[in-house]
C-alpha positions as CSV (number, residue, x, y, z in Angstrom):
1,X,49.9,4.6,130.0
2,X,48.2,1.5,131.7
3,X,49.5,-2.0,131.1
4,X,46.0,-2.7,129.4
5,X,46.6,-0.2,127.0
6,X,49.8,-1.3,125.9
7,X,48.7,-4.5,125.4
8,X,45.9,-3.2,122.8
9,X,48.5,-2.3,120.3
10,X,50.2,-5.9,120.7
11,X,47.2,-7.5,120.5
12,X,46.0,-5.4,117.4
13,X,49.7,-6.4,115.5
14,X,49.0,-10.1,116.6
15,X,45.2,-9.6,115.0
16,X,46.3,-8.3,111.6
17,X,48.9,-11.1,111.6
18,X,46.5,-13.7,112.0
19,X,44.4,-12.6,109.0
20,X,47.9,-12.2,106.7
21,X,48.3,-16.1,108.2
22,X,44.7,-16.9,106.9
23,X,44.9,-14.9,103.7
24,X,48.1,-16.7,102.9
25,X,46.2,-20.7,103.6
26,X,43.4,-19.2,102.1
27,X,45.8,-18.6,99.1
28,X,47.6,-21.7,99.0
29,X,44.2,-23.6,99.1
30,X,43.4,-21.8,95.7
31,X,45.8,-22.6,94.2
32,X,46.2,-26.0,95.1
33,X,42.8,-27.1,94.8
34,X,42.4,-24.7,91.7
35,X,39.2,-24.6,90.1
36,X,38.7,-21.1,87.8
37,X,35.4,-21.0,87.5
38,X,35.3,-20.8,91.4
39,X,37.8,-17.7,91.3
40,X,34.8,-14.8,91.9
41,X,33.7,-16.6,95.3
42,X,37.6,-17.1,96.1
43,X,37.8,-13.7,95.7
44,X,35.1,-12.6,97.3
45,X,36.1,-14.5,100.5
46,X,40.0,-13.3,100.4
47,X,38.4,-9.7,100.6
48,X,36.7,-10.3,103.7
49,X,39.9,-11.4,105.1
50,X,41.3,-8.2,103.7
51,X,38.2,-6.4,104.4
52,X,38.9,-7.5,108.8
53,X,42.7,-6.6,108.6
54,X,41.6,-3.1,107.0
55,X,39.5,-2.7,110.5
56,X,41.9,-3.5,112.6
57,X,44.6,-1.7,111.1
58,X,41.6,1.7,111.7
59,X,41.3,0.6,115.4
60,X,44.8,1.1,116.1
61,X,45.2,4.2,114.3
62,X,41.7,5.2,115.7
63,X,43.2,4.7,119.6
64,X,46.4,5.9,118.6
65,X,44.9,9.4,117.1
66,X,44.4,10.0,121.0
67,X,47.2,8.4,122.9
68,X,49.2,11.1,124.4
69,X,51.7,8.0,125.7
70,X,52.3,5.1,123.4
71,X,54.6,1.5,124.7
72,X,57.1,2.4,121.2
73,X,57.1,5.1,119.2
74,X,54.2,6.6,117.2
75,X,56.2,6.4,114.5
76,X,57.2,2.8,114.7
77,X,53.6,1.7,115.4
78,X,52.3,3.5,112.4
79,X,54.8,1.9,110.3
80,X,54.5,-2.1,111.9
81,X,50.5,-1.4,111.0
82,X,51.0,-0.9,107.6
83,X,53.8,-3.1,107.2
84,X,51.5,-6.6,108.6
85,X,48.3,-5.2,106.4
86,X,50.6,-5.0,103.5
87,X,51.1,-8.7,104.0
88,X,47.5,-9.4,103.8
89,X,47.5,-6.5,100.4
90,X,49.9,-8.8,98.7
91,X,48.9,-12.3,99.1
92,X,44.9,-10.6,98.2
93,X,47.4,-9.2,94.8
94,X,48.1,-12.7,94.0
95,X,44.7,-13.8,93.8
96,X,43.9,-10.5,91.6
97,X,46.2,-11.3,89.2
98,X,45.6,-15.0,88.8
99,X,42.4,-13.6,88.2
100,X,42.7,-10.8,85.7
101,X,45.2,-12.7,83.9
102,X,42.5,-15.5,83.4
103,X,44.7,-18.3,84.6
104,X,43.4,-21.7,83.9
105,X,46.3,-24.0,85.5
106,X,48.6,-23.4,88.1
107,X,51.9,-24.0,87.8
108,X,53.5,-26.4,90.1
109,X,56.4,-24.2,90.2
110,X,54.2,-21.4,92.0
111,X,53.4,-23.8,95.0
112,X,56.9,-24.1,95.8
113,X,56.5,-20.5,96.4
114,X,53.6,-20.8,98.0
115,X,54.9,-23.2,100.4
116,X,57.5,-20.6,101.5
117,X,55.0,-17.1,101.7
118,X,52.9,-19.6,103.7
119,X,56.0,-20.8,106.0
120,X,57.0,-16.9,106.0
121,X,53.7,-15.6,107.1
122,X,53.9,-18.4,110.4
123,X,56.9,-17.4,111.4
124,X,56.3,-13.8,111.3
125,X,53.0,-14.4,113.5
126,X,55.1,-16.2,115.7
127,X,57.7,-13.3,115.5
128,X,54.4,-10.6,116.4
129,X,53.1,-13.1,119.0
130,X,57.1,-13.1,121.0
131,X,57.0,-9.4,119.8
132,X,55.8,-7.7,123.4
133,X,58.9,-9.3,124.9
134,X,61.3,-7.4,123.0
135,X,63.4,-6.1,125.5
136,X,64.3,-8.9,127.1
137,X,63.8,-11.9,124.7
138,X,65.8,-15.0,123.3
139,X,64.1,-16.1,120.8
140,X,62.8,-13.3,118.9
141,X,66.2,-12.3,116.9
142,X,65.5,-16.3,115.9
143,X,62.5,-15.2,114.3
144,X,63.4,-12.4,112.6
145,X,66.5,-13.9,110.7
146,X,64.2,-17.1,109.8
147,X,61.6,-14.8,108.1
148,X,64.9,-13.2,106.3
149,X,66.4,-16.5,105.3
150,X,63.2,-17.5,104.1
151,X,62.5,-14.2,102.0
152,X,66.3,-15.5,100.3
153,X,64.7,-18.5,99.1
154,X,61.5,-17.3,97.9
155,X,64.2,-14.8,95.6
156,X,66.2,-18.0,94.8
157,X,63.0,-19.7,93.7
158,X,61.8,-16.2,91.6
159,X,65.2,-16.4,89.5
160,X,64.5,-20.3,89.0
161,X,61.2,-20.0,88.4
162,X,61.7,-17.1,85.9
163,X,64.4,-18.7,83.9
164,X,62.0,-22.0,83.4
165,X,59.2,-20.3,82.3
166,X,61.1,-18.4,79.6
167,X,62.9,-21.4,78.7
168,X,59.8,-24.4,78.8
169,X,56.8,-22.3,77.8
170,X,56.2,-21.2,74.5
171,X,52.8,-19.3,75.0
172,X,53.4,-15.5,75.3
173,X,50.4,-14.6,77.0
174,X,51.0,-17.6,79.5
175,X,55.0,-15.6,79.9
176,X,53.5,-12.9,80.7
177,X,50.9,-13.8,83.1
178,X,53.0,-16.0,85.0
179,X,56.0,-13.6,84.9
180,X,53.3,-11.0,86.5
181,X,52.2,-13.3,89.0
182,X,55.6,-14.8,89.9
183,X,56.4,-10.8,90.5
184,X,53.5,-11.1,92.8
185,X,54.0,-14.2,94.8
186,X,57.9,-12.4,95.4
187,X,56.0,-9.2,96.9
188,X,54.2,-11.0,100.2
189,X,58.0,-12.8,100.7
190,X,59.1,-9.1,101.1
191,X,56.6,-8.2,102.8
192,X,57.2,-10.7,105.3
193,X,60.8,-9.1,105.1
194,X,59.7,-5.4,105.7
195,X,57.6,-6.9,109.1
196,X,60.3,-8.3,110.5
197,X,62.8,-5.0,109.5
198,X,60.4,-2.9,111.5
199,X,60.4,-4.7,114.4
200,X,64.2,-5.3,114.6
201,X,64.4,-1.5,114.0
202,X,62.3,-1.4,117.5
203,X,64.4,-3.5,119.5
204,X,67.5,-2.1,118.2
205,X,66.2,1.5,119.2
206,X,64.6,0.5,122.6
207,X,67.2,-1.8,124.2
């Protein structure tokens, strides 16, 4: 297979990163600057970023579909696809759920979280972007044990979180619609996780 080739599926990963990266500021923007009567357009624009990470997850297995040599296995391509447009999937869940629970504060609690799926989401681009060096780079075993230890603390801050809403909040509608979203905002931290799995899972296998 030609060099330019391989490269396609590198630069298709590093593409679907970029939107999970700009879903996830998107996100954090949202929520920061939170305004619910502003949630349809929000929406609306976090689905076009979902809407271009869906197309270029179909490029790759488009091109795929006919590759008869591929740089990694078929298997482990297919699987690192899914894997980065779940990212974008979850964070677009938050958003959802903000919005179906009709949320009208956000809890300051949830941007500590934030703060870390946005953090997480970086460092996995950098991890995709160092990605094509596998088998002979220094730095990306860095990466992928930074996106783990930060996965920790979003789980840290999920128990914390948890116990203070079930201990400061008396509302049970407002439990359960934060207890939902919390549930959320721990999915794209282990999705981060499951990104950076897959591609230690490469390495491991092809060095």
């Amino acid at each position: 297979m030609s060099k330019k080739q391989d490269s396609f599926y590198f630069e298709n990963f590093k593409s679907c990163t970029e939107h999970a990266c700009k879903a996830a500021h998107l996100l954090e923007k949202i929520m920061r600057e939170f305004n619910p009567g502003a949630l349809e357009q929000s929406l609306e624009d976090m689905h076009r970023i979902e809407h271009g990470a869906d197309e270029k997850k179909h490029e790759i297995l488009n091109v795929l579909a006919k590759a008869f040599i591929t740089p990694i296995d078929r298997e482990d391509i297919l699987l690192l696809s899914q894997s980065i447009d779940d990212m974008v999937d979850k964070v677009e869940d938050v958003l959802l759920r903000i919005y179906c629970n009709n949320v009208q504060n956000i809890r300051p609690e949830a941007l500590q979280v934030m703060d870390v799926i946005v953090r997480c989401c970086e460092e996995v681009q950098r991890l995709i972007e160092e990605f094509p060096n596998f088998r002979r780079s220094k730095t990306l075993r860095e990466y992928i044990i930074h996106v783990n230890t930060m996965e920790e603390e979003a789980d840290q801050l999920f128990i914390t979180n948890l116990h203070q809403l079930h201990t400061t909040c008396t509302d049970p509608i407002e439990i359960i619609s934060w207890r939902e979203i919390y549930i959320y905002l721990e999915h794209c931290a282990d999705a981060c996780e499951q990104v950076a799995g897959v591609v230690e899972s490469v390495v491991i296998k092809n060095t």
